[in-house]
VMD Tcl script that builds the backbone (N, CA, C; Angstrom):
set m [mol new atoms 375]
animate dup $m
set s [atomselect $m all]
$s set {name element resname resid chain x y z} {
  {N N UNK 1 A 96.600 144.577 57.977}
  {CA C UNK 1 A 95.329 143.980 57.611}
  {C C UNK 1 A 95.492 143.283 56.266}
  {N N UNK 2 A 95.023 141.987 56.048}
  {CA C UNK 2 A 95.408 141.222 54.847}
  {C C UNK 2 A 93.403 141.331 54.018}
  {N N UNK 3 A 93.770 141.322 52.863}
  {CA C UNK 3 A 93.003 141.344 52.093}
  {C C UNK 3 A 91.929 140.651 52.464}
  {N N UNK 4 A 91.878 139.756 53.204}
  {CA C UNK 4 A 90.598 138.530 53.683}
  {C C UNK 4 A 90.447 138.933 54.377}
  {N N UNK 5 A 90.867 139.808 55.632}
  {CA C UNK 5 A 89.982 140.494 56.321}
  {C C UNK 5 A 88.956 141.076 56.707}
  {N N UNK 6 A 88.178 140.725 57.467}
  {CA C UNK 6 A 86.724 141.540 57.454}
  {C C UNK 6 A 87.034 142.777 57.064}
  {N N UNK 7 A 88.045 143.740 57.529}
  {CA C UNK 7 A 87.706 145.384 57.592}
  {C C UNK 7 A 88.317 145.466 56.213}
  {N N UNK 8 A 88.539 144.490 55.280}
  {CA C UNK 8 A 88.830 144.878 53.715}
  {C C UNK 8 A 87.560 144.494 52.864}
  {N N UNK 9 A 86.292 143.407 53.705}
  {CA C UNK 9 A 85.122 143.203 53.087}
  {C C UNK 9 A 84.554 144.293 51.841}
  {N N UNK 10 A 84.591 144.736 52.343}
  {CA C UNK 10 A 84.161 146.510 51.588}
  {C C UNK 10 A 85.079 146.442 50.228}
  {N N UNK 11 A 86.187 146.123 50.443}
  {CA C UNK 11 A 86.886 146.077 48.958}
  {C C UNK 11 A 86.585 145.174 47.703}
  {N N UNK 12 A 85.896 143.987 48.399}
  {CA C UNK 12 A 86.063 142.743 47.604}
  {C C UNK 12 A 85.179 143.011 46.222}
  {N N UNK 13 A 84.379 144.064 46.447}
  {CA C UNK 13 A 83.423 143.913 44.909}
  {C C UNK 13 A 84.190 144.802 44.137}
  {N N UNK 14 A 84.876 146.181 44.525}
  {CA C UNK 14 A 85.424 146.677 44.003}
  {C C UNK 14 A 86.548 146.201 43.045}
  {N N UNK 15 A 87.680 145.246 43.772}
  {CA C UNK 15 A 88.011 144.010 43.169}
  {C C UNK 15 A 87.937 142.869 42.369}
  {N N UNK 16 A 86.743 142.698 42.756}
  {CA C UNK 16 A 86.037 141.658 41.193}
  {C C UNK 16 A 85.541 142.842 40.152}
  {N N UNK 17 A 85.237 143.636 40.524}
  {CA C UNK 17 A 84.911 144.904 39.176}
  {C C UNK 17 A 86.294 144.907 38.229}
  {N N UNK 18 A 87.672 144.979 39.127}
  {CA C UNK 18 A 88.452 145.863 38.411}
  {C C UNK 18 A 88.738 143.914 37.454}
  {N N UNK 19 A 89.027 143.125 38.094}
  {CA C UNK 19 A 89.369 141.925 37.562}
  {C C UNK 19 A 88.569 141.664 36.337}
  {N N UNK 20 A 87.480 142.035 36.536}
  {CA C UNK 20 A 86.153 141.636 35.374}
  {C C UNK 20 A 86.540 142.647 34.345}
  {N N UNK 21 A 87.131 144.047 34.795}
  {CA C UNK 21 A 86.924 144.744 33.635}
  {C C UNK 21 A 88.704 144.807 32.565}
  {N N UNK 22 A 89.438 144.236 33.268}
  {CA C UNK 22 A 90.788 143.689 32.858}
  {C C UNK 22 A 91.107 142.565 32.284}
  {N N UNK 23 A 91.012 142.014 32.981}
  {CA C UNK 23 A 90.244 140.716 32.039}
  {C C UNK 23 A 88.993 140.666 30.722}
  {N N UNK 24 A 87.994 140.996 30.928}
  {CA C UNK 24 A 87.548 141.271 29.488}
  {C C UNK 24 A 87.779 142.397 28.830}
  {N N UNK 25 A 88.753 143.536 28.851}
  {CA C UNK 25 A 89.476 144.414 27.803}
  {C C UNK 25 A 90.648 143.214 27.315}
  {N N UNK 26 A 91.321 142.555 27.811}
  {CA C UNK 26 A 92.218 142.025 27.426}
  {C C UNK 26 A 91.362 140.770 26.437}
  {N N UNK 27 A 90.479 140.658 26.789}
  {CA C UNK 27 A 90.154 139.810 25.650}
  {C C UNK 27 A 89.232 140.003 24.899}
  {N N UNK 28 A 88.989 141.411 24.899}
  {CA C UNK 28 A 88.087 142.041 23.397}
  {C C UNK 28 A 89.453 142.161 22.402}
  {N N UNK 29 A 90.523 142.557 23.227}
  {CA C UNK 29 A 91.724 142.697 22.139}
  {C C UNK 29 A 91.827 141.463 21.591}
  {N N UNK 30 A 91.563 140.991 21.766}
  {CA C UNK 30 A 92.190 139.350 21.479}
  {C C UNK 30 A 90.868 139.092 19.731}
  {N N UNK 31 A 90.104 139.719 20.264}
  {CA C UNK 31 A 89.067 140.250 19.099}
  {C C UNK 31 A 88.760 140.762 18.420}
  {N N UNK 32 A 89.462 141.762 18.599}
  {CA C UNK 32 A 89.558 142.962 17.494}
  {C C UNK 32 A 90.766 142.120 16.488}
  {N N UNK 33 A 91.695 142.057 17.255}
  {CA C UNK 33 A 92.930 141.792 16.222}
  {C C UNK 33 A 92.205 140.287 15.447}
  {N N UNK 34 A 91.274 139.579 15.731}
  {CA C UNK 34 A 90.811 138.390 14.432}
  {C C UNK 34 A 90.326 139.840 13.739}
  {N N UNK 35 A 89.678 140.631 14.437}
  {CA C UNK 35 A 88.494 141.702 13.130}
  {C C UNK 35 A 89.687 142.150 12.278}
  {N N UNK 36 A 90.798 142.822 12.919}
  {CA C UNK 36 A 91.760 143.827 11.935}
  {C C UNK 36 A 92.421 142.717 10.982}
  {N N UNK 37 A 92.537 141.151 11.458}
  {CA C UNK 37 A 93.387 140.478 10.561}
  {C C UNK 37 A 92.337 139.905 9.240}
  {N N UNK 38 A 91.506 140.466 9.316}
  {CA C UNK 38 A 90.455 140.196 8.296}
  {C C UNK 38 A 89.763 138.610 8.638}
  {N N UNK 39 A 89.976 138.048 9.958}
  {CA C UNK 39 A 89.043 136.790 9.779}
  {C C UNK 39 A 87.455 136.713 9.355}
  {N N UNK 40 A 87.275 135.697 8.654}
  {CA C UNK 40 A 85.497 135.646 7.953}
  {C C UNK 40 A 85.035 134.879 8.963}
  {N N UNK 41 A 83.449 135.727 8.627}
  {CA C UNK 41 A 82.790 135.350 9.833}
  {C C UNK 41 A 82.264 133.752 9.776}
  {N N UNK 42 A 82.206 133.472 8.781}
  {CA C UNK 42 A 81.707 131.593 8.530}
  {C C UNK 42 A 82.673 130.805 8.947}
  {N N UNK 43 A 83.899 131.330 9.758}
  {CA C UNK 43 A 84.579 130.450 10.012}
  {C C UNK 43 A 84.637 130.053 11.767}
  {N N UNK 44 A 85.520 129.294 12.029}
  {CA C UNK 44 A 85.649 129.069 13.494}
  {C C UNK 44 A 85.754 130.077 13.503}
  {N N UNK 45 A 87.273 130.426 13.776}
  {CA C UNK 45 A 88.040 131.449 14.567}
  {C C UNK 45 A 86.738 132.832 14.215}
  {N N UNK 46 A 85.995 133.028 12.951}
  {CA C UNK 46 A 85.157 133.997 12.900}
  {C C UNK 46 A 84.100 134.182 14.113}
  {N N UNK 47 A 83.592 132.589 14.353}
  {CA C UNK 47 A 82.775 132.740 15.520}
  {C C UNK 47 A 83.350 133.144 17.025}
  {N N UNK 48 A 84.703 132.683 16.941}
  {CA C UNK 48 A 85.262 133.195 18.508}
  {C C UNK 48 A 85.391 134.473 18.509}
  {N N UNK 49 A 85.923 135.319 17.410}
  {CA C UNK 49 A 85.925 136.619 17.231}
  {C C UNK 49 A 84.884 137.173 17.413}
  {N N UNK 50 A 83.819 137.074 17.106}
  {CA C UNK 50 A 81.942 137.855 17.771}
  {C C UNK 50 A 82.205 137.052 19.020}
  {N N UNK 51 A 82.218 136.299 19.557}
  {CA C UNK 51 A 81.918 136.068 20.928}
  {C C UNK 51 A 83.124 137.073 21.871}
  {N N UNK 52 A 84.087 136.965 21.425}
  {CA C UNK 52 A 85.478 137.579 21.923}
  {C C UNK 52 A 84.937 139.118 21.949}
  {N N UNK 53 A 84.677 139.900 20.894}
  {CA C UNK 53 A 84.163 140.829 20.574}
  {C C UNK 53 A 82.651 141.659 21.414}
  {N N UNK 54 A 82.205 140.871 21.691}
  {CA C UNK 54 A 80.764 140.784 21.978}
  {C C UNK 54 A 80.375 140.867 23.648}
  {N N UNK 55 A 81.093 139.648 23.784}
  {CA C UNK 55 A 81.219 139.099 25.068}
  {C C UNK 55 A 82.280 139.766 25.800}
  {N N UNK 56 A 83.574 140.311 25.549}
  {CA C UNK 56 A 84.522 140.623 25.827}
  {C C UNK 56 A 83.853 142.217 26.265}
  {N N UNK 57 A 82.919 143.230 25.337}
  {CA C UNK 57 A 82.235 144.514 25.595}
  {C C UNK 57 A 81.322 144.291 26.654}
  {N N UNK 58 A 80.514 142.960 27.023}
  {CA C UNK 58 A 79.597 143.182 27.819}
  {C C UNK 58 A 80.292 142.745 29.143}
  {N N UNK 59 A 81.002 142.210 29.211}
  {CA C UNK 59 A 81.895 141.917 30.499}
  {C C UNK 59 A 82.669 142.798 30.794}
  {N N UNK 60 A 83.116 144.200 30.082}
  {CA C UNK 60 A 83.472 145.179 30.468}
  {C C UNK 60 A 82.528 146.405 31.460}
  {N N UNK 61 A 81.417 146.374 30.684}
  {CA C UNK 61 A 80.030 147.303 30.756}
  {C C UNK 61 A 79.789 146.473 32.354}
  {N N UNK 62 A 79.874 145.391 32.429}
  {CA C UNK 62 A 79.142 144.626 33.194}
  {C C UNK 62 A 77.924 143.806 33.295}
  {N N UNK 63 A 77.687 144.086 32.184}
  {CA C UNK 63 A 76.344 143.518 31.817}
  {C C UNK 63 A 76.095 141.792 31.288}
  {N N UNK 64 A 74.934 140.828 31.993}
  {CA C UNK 64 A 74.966 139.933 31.897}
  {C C UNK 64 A 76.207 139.399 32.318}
  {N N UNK 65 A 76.585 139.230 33.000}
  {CA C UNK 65 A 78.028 138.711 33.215}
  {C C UNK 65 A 78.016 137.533 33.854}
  {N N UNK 66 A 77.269 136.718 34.414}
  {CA C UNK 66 A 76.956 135.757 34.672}
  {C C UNK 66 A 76.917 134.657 33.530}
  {N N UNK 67 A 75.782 134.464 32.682}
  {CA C UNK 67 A 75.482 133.901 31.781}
  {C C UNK 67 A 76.897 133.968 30.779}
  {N N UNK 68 A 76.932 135.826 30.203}
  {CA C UNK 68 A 78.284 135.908 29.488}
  {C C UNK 68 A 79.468 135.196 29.863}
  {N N UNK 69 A 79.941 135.333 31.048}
  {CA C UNK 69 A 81.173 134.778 31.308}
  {C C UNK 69 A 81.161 133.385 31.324}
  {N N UNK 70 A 80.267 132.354 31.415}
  {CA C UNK 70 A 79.846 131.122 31.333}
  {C C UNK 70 A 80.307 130.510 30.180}
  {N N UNK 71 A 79.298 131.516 29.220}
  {CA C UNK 71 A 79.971 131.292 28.079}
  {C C UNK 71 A 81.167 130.804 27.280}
  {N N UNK 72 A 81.823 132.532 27.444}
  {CA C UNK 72 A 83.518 132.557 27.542}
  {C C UNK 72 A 84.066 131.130 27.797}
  {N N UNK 73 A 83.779 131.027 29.308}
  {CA C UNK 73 A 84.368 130.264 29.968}
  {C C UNK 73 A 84.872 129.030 28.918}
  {N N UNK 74 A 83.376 128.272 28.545}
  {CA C UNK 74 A 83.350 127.091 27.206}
  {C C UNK 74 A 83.828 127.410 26.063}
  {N N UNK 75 A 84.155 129.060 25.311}
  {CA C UNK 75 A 84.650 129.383 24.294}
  {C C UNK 75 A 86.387 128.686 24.923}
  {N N UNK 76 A 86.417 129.595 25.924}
  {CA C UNK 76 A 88.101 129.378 26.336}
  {C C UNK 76 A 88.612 127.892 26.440}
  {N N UNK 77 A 87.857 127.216 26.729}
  {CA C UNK 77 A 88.231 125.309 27.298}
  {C C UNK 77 A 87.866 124.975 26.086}
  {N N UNK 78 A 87.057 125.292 25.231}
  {CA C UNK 78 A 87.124 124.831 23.772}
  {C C UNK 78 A 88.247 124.821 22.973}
  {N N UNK 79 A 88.942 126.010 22.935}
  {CA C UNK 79 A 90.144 126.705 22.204}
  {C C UNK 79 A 91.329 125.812 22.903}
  {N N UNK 80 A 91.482 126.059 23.866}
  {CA C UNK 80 A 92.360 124.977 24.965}
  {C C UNK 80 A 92.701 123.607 23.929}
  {N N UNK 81 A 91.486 122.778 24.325}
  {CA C UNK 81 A 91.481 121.385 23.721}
  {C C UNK 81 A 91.615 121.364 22.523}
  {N N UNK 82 A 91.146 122.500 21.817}
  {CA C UNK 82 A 91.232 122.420 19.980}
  {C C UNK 82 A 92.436 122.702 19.571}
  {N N UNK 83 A 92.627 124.130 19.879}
  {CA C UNK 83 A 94.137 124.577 19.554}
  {C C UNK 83 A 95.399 123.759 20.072}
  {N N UNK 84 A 95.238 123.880 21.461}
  {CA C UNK 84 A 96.749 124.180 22.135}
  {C C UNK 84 A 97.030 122.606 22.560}
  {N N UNK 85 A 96.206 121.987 23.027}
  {CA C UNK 85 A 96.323 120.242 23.642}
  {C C UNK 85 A 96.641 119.596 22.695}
  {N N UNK 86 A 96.169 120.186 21.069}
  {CA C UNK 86 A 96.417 119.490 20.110}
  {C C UNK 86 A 97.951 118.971 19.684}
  {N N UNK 87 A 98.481 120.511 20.260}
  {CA C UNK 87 A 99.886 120.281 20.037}
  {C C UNK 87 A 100.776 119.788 20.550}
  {N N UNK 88 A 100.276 118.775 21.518}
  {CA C UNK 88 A 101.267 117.947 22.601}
  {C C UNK 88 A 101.408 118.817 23.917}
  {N N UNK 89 A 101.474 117.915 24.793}
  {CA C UNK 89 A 101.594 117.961 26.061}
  {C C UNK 89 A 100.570 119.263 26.599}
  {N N UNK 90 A 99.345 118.521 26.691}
  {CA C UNK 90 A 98.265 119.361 27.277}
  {C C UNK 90 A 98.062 119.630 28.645}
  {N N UNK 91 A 99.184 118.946 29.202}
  {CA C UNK 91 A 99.409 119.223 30.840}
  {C C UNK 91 A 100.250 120.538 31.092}
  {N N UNK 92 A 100.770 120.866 29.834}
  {CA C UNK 92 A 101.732 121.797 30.046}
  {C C UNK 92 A 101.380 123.309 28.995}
  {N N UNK 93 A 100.625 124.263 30.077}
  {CA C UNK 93 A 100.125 125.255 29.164}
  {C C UNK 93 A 101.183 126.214 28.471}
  {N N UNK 94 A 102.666 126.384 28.870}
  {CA C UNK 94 A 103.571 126.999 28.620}
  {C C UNK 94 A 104.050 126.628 27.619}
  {N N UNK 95 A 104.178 125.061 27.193}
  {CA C UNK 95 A 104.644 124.707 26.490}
  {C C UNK 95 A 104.064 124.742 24.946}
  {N N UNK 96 A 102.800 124.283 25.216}
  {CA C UNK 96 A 101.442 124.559 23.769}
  {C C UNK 96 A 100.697 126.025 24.070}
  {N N UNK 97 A 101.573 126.662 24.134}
  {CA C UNK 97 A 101.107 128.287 23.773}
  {C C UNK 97 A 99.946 128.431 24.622}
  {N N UNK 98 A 99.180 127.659 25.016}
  {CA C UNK 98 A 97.800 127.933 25.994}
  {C C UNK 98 A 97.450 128.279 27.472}
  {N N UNK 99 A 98.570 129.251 27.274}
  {CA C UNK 99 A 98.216 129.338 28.934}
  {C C UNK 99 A 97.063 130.702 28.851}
  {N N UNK 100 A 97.484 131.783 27.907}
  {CA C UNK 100 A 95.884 132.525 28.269}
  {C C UNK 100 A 94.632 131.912 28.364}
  {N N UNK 101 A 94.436 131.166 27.062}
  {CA C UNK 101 A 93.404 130.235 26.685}
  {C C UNK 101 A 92.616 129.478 28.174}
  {N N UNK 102 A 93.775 129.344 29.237}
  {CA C UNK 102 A 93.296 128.077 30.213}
  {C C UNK 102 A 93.062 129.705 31.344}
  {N N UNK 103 A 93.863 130.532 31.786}
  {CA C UNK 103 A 93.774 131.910 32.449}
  {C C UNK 103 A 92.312 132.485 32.253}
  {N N UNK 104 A 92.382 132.644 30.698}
  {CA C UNK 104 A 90.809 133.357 30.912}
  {C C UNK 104 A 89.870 132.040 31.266}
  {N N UNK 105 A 89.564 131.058 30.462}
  {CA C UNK 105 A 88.705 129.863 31.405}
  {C C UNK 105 A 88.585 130.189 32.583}
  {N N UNK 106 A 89.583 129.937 33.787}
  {CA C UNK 106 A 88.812 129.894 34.789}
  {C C UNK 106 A 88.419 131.590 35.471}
  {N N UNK 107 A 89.185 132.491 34.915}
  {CA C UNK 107 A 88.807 133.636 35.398}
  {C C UNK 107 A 87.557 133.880 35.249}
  {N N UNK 108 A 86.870 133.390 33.683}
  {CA C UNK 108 A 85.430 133.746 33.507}
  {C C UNK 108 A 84.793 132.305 34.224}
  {N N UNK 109 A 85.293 131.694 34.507}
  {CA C UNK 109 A 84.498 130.550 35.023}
  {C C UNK 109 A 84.285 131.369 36.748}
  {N N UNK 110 A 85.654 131.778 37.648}
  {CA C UNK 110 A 85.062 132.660 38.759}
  {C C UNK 110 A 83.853 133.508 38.546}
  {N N UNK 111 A 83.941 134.069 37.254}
  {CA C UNK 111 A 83.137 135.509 37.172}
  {C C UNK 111 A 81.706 134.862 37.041}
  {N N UNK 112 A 81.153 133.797 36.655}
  {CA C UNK 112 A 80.072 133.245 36.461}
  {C C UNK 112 A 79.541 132.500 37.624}
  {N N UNK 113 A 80.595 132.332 38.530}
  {CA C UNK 113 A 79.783 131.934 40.001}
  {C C UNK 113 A 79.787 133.578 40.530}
  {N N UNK 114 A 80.968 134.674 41.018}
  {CA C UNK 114 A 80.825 135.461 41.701}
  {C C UNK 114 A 80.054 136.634 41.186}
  {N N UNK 115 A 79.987 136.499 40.187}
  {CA C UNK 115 A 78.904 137.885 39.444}
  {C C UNK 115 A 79.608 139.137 39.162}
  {N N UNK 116 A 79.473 140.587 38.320}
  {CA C UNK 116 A 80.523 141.281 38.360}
  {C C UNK 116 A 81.014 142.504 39.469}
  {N N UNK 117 A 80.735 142.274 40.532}
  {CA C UNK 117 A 81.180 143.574 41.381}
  {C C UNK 117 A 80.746 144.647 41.197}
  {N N UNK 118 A 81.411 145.419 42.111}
  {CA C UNK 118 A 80.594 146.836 42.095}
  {C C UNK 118 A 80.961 147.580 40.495}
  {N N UNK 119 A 80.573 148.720 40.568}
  {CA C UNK 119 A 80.561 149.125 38.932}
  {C C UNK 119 A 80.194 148.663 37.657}
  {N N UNK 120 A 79.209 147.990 38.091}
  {CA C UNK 120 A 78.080 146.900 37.153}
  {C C UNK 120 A 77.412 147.001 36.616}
  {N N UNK 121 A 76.795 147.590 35.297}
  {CA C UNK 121 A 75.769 148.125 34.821}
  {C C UNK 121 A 74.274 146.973 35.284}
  {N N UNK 122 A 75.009 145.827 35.229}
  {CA C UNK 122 A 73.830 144.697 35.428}
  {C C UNK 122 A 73.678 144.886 37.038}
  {N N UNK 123 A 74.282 145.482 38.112}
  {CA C UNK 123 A 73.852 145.532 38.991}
  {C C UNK 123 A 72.907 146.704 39.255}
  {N N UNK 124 A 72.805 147.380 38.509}
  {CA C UNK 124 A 71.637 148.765 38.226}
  {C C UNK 124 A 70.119 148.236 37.919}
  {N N UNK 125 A 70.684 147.434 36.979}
  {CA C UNK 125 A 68.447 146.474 36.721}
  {C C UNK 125 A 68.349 145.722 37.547}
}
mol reanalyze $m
mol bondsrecalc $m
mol representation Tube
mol addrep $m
């Protein structure tokens, strides 16, 4: 039986749960370490750090995850074009360090059409 299978239907939210909640632990870290490296909050990178931070906890919890991950999504394609495209050859994410940057994009860009799966605090209200 392959994963697209009807008789695996039953799995698929469970699946976007675990994706949603792996994906945003991996990028609260990505947030903490601006907090531990002392970034200020008046700065860019300060503002990606509360969103990273912020956004990264409620996409764990599950909560708002729609709207949140939307978000993300534009934090991540922001960082993309600012940071990493800057540095030549923006076709090539391996090459300008941006391949998480473009990874989480569309992962939170899925998570904002598919919503977060089972184990959802936002699926409780």
């Amino acid at each position: 039986m392959a994963f697209g299978d009807s008789g695996s239907a039953g799995l698929r939210p469970y699946a976007l749960a675990l994706l949603r909640v792996a994906a945003a632990y991996m990028f609260l870290l990505h947030g903490w370490m601006k907090f531990q490296g002392g970034t200020p909050l008046s700065s860019l990178m300060g503002a990606a750090m509360v969103l990273e931070l912020v956004g990264g906890a409620l996409l764990v919890l599950g909560l708002f995850v729609r709207p949140v991950a939307f978000i993300l999504a534009g934090e991540m394609a922001f960082a993309y074009w600012m940071a990493h495209a800057n540095a030549g050859n923006w076709w090539l994410p391996l090459k300008n360090h941006g391949e998480s940057a473009a990874l989480f994009c569309f992962i939170f860009l899925y998570l904002a059409a598919a919503g977060g799966g089972a184990l959802s605090l936002g699926r409780r209200r």
